[in-house]
C-alpha positions in Angstrom: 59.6 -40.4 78.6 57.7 -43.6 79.0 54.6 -44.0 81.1 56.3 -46.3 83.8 58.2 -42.6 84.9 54.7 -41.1 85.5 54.0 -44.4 87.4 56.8 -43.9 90.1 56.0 -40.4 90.5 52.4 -41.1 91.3 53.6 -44.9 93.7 55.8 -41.7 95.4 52.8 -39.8 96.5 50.2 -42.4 97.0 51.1 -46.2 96.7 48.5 -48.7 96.0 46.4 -49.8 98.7 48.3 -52.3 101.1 51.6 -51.1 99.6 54.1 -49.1 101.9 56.3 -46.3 101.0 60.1 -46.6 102.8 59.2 -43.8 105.3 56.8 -45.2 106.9 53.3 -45.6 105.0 51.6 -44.3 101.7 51.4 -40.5 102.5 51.9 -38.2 105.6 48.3 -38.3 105.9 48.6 -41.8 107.0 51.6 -41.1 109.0 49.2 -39.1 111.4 46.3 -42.1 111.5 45.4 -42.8 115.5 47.8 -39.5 116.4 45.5 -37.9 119.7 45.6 -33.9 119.9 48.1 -34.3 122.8 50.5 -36.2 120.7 50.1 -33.8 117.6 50.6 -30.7 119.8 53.8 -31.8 121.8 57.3 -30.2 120.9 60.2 -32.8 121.6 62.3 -29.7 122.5 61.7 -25.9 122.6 61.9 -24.0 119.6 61.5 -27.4 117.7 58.2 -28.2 115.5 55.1 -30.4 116.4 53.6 -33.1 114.3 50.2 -30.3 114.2 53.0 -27.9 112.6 54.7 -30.2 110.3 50.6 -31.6 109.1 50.1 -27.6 108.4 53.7 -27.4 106.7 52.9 -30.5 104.3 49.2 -29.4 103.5 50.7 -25.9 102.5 53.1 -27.2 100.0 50.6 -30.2 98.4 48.9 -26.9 97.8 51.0 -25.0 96.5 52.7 -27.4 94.2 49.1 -28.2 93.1 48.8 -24.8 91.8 51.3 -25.3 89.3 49.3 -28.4 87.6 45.8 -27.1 87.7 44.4 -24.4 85.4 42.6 -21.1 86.2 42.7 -19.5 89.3 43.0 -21.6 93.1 41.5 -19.9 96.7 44.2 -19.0 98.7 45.5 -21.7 101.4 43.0 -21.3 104.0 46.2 -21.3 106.7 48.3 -18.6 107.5 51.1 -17.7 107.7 51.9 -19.8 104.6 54.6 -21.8 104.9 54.6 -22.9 108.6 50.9 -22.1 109.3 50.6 -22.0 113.5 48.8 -24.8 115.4 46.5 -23.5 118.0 47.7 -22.5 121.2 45.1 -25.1 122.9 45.4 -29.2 121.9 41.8 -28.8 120.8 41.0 -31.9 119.1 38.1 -30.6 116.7 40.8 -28.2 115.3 43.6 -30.9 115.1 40.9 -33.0 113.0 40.0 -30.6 111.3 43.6 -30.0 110.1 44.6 -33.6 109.2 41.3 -33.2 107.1 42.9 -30.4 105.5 46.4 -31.7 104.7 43.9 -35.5 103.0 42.0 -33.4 100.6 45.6 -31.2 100.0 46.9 -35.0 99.5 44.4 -35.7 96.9 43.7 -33.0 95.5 47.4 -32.9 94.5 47.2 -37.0 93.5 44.4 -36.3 91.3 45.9 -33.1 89.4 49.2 -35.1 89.6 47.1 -37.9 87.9 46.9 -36.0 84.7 49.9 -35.0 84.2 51.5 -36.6 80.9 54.9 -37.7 80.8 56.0 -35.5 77.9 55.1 -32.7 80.2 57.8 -33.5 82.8 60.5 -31.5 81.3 58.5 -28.4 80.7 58.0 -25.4 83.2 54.6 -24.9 83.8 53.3 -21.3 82.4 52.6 -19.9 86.1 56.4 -21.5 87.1 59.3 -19.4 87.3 61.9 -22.2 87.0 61.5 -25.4 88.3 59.6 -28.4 85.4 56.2 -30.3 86.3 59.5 -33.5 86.6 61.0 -31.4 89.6 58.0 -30.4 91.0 56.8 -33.6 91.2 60.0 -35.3 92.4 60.3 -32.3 94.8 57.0 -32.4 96.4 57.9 -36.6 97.2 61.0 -35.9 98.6 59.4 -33.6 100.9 56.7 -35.8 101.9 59.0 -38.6 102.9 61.1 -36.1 104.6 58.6 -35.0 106.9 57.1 -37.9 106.7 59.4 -39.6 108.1 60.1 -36.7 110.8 56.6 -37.4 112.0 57.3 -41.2 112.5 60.2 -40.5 114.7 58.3 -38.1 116.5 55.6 -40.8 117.2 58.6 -43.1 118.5 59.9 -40.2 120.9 56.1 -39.2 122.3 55.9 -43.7 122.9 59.4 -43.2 124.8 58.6 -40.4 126.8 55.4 -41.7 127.9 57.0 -45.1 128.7 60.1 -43.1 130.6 57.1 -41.6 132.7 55.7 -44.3 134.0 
C-alpha cells in the first residue's frame, strides 16, 4: 500500500495543527478543552453516560489498541473496570484533570506507536492479535474516536441548552 494510506490513518487520529477533523476537532482530547468538572460529570438522562465516562472509555481503548503496536510488555490501564472505567462519585476537578491528562498521553502515546507503523504492515495481524490487522485496528480505533467524539460535542451543546433553559 502506498504511504499516503498511512497518511490518512495518522490525519484520522491527529490532524495537523490548525486543521479540523469532521466531528468536531483534531482528537477527543481537544473535544474536552475548557470542559469545567460540572460539565464533565453531568448525565443528560439517567442511566446515560457523562463526558468524565466517555474521556475514561476513549483513554481505555487508545490503550488498548496501543498494545497491539508496541513491543514487550505494557502496565496495565491504570482505570478500572476496563472498558467503562467509573468517574468519581464527587465533580472533583483535580481528578477530572487528572483524567483528561490521562486519555492526552493515551492520545499520544497511541499517535506515536501509530507513527511507526509501515504500510506493508496494515494487512497483517499483529502477533499478540487474535483477528483483527494493524489496517482495522487503526481504522477502528478512528471510527471510535469520532464517534465519541462527536457524542461529547453534542453533549457540550445539551449542557449550553440546559443552562440557557435555566435562566
Amino acid at each position: 500500500m502506498p504511504a499516503p494510506v498511512m497518511d490518512l490513518f495518522c490525519w484520522n487520529l491527529q490532524p495537523a495543527p490548525g486543521m479540523r477533523n469532521w466531528h468536531g476537532g483534531p482528537s477527543p482530547v481537544t473535544a474536552l478543552r475548557g470542559v469545567p468538572v460540572e460539565e464533565a460529570a453531568w448525565r443528560p438522562a439517567p442511566r446515560r453516560k457523562s463526558i468524565w465516562a466517555l474521556a475514561l472509555h476513549i483513554a481505555y481503548w487508545k490503550y488498548t489498541v496501543r498494545r497491539h503496536f508496541e513491543p514487550g510488555p505494557i502496565p496495565r490501564f491504570p482505570r478500572s473496570p476496563s472498558n467503562w472505567p467509573a468517574p468519581p462519585a464527587a465533580a472533583d476537578p483535580a481528578a477530572w484533570s487528572r483524567d483528561v491528562a490521562l486519555l492526552k498521553e493515551q492520545h499520544e502515546r497511541l499517535v506515536d506507536a501509530v507513527a511507526r507503523v509501515t504500510a506493508t504492515a496494515l494487512d497483517r495481524v499483529p502477533p499478540a492479535g487474535r483477528r483483527w490487522t494493524y489496517g482495522q485496528l487503526l481504522l477502528g480505533i478512528a471510527a471510535h474516536d469520532a464517534y465519541h467524539t462527536g457524542q461529547i460535542q453534542l453533549m457540550k451543546k445539551l449542557w449550553e441548552d440546559r443552562k440557557a433553559l435555566s435562566r
